[in-house]
LUMLUMKE-324269 format. One record per residue (C-alpha): residue in three letters; x, y negated, z. Coordinates in steps of 0.1 Angstrom, whole numbers, plus 2048, in hexadecimal, padded with zeros to 3 digits. Each point is the difference from the previous one (the first is absolute). Layout:
ALAXYZ ...
END
This chain:
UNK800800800 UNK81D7E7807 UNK80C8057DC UNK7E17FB7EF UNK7FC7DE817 UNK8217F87F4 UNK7FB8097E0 UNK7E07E87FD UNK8137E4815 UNK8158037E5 UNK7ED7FF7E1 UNK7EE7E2811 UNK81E7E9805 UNK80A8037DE UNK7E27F47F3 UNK8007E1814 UNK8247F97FB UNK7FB8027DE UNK7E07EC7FC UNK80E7E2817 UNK8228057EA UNK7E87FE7DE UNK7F27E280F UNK8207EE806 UNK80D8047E6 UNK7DF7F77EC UNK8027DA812 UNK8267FF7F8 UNK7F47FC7DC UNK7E97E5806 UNK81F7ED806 UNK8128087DF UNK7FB7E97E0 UNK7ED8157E4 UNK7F57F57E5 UNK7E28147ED UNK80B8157E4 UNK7F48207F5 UNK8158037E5 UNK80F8227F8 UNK823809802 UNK81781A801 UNK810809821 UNK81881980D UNK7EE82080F UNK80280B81D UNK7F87DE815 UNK7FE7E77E2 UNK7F17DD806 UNK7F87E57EA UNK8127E2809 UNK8027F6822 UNK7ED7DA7F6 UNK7E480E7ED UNK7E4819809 UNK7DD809803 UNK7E681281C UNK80C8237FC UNK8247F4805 UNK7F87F0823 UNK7F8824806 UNK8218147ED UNK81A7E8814 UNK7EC800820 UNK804823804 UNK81E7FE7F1 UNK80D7EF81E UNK7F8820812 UNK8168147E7 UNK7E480E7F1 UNK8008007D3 UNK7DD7FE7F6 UNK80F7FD7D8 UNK80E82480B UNK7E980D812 UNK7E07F67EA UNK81780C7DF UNK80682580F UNK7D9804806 UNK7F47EF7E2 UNK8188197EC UNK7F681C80F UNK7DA7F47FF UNK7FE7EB7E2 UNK7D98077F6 UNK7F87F582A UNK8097E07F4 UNK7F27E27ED UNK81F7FA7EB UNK7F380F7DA UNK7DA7F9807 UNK80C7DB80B UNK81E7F17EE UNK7FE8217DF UNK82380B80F UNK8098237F9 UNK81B80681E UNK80D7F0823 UNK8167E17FD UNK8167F781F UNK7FD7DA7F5 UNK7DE7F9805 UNK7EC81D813 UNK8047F8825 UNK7FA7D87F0 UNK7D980A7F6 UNK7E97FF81C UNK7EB81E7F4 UNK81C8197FF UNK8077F1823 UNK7DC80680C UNK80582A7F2 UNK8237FF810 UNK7F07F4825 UNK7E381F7F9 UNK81481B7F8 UNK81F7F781D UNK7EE7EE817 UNK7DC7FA813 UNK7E47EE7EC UNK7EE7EF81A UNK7DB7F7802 UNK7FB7E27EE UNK7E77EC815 UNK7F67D9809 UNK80F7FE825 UNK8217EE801 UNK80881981F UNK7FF81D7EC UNK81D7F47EE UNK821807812 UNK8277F2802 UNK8118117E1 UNK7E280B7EF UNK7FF7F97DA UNK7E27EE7F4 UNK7F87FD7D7 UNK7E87EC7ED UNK7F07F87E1 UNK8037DA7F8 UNK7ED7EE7E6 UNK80580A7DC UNK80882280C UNK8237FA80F UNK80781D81B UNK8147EF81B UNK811810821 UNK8067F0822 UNK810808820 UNK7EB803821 UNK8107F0821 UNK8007F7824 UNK7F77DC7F9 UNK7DD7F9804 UNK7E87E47F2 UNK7F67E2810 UNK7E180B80D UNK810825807 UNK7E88187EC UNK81D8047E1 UNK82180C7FA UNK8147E67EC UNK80F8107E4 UNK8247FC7EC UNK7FD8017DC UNK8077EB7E4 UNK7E77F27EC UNK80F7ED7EA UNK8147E8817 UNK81581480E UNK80381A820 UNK7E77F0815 UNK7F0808825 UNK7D87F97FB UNK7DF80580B UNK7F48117E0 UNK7F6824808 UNK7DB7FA7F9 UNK8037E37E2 UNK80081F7E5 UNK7EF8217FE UNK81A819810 UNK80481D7E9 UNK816817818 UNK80E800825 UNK820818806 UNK81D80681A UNK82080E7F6 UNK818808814 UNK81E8117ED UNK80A81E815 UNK81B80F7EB 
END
């Protein structure tokens, strides 16, 4: 019984560790000085980056858990070769096989990625159901899928999670988790 307590204890830390870590290192972007660009480029493989001044939403995401030592370009480009048809890469931009540049850059391959190796989490309209860490995703007007960050910081009245994602101006720290209609809530915590 005391190694299955430990064992628990265990499992338990690492997940908040690793969500308050997520989190950190989420706001540490807010400070940086990005400016919007979705542009596609090639990059090395394994942990490529497009260039440090430029970005977009699902990059606030890559270099935050980057921070952690975690390689969402590597990790998402192992499943998505071994699972191509799981995702939305042919049906979505007509390509015919994975490509390390771009894959972990498209929110939709992001949201698959988070399903198959993570939770999917209820998706619901209480800003307590969404937790430190947690991944939140969205569809924006003209059908633009976006991603966000969950964190510890609250709104001013309390009842939301302020989010870090960049919308366009760069990593941000908002009260924005009800603006759009949320399309997916996820937690991943890499255990490898």
């Amino acid at each position: 019984m005391k190694y299955i307590l430990i064992i628990i204890f265990s499992f338990f830390t690492f997940d908040v560790i690793a969500s308050s870590d997520l989190e950190s290192a989420a706001i540490a972007r807010t400070s940086e000085s990005i400016t919007y660009d979705g542009s596609y480029f090639q990059i090395p493989y394994p942990n490529g980056d497009v260039p440090s001044n430029i970005g977009v939403c699902t990059d606030v995401i890559i270099r935050s858990y980057r921070k952690l030592g975690i390689d969402l370009q590597k990790r998402l480009h192992e499943d998505i070769k071994a699972n191509y048809s799981s995702y939305p890469s042919k049906r979505i931009w007509g390509l015919s096989k994975p490509d390390t540049n771009i894959d972990h850059r498209r929110v939709p391959n992001l949201r698959v990625f988070f399903s198959r190796h993570g939770s999917k989490l209820p998706i619901t309209s209480l800003g307590a159901d969404y937790k430190v860490g947690e991944l939140v995703t969205w569809m924006l007007p003209g059908n633009l899928p976006h991603i966000g960050i969950v964190t510890s910081k609250k709104s001013k009245d309390g009842k939301r999670p302020l989010i870090v994602h960049n919308i366009g101006r760069g990593p941000m720290l908002e009260d924005m988790l009800f603006d759009f209609k949320i399309t997916g809530h996820y937690k991943y915590v890499d255990k490898t």
